[in-house]
N, C-alpha and C positions, 0 to 999 in steps of 0.2 A: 455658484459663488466663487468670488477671485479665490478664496484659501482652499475649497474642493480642489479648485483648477492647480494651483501653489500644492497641495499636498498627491496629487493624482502624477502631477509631474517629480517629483520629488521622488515619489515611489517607485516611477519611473526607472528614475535616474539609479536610487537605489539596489532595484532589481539590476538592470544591467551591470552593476559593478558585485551582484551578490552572483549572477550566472558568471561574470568571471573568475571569480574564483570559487568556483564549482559549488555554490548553494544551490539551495532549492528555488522552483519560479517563483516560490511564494510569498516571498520577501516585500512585493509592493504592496501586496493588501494588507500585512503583517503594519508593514508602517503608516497604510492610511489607518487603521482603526489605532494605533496610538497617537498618530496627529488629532484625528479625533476625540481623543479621550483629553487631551492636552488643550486642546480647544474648548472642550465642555468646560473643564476644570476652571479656565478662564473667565468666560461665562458667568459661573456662579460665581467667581469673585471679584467681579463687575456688579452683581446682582446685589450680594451684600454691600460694596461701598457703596451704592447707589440707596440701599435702605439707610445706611448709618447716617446718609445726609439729612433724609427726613428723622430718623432717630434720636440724633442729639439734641436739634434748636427742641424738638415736642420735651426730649425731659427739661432741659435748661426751663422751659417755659412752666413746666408742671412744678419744675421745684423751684421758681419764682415763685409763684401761685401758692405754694405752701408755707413759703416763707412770712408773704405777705398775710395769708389768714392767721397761721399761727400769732403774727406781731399786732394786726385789728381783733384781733378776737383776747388780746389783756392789754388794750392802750384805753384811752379815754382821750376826748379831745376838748376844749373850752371853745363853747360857740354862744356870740352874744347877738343882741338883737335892745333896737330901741325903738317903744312905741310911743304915740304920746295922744294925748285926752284930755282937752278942753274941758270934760268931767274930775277929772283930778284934784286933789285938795295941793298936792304935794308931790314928790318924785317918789318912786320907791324902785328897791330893786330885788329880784326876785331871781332864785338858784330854783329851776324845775328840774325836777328828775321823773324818770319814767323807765320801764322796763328791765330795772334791777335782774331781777330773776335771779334771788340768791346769789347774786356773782358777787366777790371780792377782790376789790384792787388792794393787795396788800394785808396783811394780817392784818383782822378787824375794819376792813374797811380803808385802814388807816391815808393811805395815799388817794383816797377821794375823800373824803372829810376834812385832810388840809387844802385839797385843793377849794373847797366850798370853803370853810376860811380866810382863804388867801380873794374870794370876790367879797367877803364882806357884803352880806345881804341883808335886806331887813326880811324876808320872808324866805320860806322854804314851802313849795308847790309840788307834791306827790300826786303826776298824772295815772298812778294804776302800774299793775302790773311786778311789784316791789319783789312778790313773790313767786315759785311757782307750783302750781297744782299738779304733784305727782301721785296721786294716789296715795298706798302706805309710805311710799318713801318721802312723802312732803315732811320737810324741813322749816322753818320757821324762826327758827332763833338767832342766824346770821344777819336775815335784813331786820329784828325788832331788833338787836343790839344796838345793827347801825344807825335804826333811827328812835332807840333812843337816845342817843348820845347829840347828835339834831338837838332833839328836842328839847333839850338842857339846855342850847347855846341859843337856839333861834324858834319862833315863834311856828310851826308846822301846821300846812294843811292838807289833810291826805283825800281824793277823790281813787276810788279805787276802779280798776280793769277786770278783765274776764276771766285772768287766775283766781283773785280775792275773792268774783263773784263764783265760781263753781265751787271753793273751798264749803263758800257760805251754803249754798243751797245744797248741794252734794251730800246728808248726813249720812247715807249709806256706806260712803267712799271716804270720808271726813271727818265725822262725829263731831264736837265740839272745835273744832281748832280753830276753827275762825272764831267765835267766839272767845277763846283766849285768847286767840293775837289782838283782838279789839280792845277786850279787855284793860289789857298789858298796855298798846297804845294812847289808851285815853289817862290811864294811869298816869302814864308818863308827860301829861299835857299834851298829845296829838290830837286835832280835831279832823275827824277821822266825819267827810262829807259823804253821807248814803243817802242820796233825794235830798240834801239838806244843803242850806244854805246862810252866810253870816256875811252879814255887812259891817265892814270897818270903817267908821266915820272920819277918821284921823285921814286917810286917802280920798273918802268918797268913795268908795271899790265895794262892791258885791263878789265874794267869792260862791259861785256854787259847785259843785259835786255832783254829777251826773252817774247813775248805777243804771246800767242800761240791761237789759235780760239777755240773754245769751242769742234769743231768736237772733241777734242784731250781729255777730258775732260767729255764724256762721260759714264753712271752709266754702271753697272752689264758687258763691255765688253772694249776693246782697241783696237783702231779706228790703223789700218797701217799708217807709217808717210814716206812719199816720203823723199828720201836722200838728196834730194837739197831742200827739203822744208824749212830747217832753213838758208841754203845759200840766197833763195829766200827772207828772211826776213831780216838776218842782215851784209847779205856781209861774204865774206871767211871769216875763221879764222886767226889770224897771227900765226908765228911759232918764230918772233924775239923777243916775250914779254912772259911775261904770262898772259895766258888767262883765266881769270877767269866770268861765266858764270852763272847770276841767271837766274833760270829756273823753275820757282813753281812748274812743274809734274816729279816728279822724275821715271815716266814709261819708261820714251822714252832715257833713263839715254846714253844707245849705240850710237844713235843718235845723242846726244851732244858731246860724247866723237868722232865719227869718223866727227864731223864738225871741230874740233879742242880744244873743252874744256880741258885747262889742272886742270882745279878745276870749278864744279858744286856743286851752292848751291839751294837746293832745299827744298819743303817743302810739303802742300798738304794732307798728309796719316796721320796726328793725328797719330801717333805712333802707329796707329791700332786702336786705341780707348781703346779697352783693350786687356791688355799684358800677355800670358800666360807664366810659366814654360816652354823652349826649344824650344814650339810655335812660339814665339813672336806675333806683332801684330796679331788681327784676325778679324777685317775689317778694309778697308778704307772708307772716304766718300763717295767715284765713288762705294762703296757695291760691291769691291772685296776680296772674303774672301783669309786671309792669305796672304796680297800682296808679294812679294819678297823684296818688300823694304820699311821698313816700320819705320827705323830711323838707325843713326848712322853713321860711315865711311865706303863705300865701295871704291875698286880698281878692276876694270875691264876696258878692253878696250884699255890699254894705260890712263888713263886718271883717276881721284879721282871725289866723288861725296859725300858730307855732306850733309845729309839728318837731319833737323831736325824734333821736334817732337811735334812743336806750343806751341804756347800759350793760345788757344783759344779753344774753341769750335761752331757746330751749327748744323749740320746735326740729328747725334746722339751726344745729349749735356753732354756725361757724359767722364770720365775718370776713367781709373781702372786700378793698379799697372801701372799708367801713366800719373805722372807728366807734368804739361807744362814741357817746353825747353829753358833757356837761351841760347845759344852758342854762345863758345869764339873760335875765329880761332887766332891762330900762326900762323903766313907764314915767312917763315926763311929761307933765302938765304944760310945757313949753312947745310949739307948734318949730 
């Protein structure tokens, strides 16, 4: 290489002026092996600026990235949606919530409870999941607070998810609790939908509550669901009202719609957890990557489905370019 040849000459040069005045010969190899060492030295600190480059944009990016989960994982965001149904007596507007999971915006709630004041609803729709099933450390008393306080102000309908549901069946791991949170619920005027169903003739509107078994509910796969399996649960659908259907698993979204769903409100998928560019979601909590439904307004089937994209967290507890979810529904008998 040119610097061998540069350091080989050098030495050279060196040595001849080290034999004039009376050194030893040794003086050229004496100076190649610390060109050499000056050369390595070099080297590695090329080697390191060369890593710092890729170094700093990867932390910038990472502590972007933390930034950003840290600020979606306690924001909330207001998302509306208007439907509308020839079935209809009247308008109404409905604040859905879903996937609380004990989380608190604000002592007691307080900063999501004005904010559901501030739409002015006539109903309040609990897709499931309010709470969550931690074994002995499940807690309870943060989301019945908050929706008793609901339920003082506006009229509540609760359809419950696959926390609510293992609370309930789990008495090994449980004991009663579900049972006092229902309790406590009904006390407080929540109608609290388990297979059960109430029709409001002031709208024309059928509310059901769909309690789906856990088979359904399943991680890393999607368990088949029999066609008469929701028949088997809540009775036909009607076709002289609108049918509007809370259903926590927004998987089985065909299945509600060929029961008769004319609007599903659903929840369950955390918006994916984190939300890519064209991607979107890119897991659920059942730890399916990419789900096909993973927030927002779909229409398939004959039939509409609002997916929201929670409140909460607990599986994977973070959120990235993904906001909780207020939603506001419009239903408007006006086409």
């Amino acid at each position: 290489m040119a610097s061998d040849f540069v350091c080989r000459r050098m030495g050279f040069l060196y040595g001849g002026i080290a034999v004039e005045k009376g050194l030893t010969g040794q003086a050229p190899e004496l100076f190649y092996r610390q060109f050499q060492s000056v050369k390595l030295k070099g080297q590695r600190m090329m080697s390191a600026g060369q890593m710092l480059i890729f170094v700093i944009p990867l932390m910038a990016v990472l502590l972007f990235l933390l930034i950003v989960t840290i600020r979606d994982s306690r924001r909330f965001v207001v998302v509306k949606y208007h439907i509308t149904s020839p079935k209809l007596r009247k308008k109404c507007r409905i604040v859905m919530l879903s996937d609380l999971h004990n989380k608190e915006y604000g002592e007691q709630n307080e900063r999501l409870l004005q904010a559901i004041r501030e739409q002015n609803p006539d109903l309040i729709l609990m897709a499931g999941d309010m709470v969550t099933a931690n074994g002995e450390k499940t807690q309870m008393q943060a989301p019945l607070w908050f929706i008793r306080r609901l339920a003082g102000e506006y009229p509540v309908y609760y359809g419950i998810g696959n926390h609510e549901y293992r609370i309930k069946i789990y008495k090994e791991d449980y004991g009663d609790k579900y049972e006092e949170y229902a309790r406590e619920l009904k006390k407080s005027g929540v109608r609290l939908l388990e297979n059960e169903r109430i029709y409001l003739p002031e709208y024309n509107m059928e509310i059901c509550g769909l309690e789906m078994e856990r088979l359904y509910y399943k991680r890393f796969r999607r368990s088949r669901m029999d066609r008469q399996y929701i028949k088997s649960l809540l009775g036909s659908g009607r076709a002289d009202c609108m049918e509007l259907l809370i259903a926590h698993n927004p998987d089985y979204f065909e299945q509600y719609a060929a029961w008769g769903a004319e609007l599903v409100l659903a929840g369950h998928v955390h918006g994916g957890v984190v939300r890519l560019p064209l991607a979107g979601g890119v897991i659920s909590p059942s730890v399916h990557l990419f789900p096909k439904y993973d927030g927002g307004l779909y229409e398939e089937y004959g039939s509409r489905m609002i997916l929201g994209r929670g409140l909460g967290m607990h599986t994977i507890p973070i959120r990235i370019f993904n906001p909780g979810e207020l939603v506001v529904v419009e239903l408007d008998c006006d086409a």
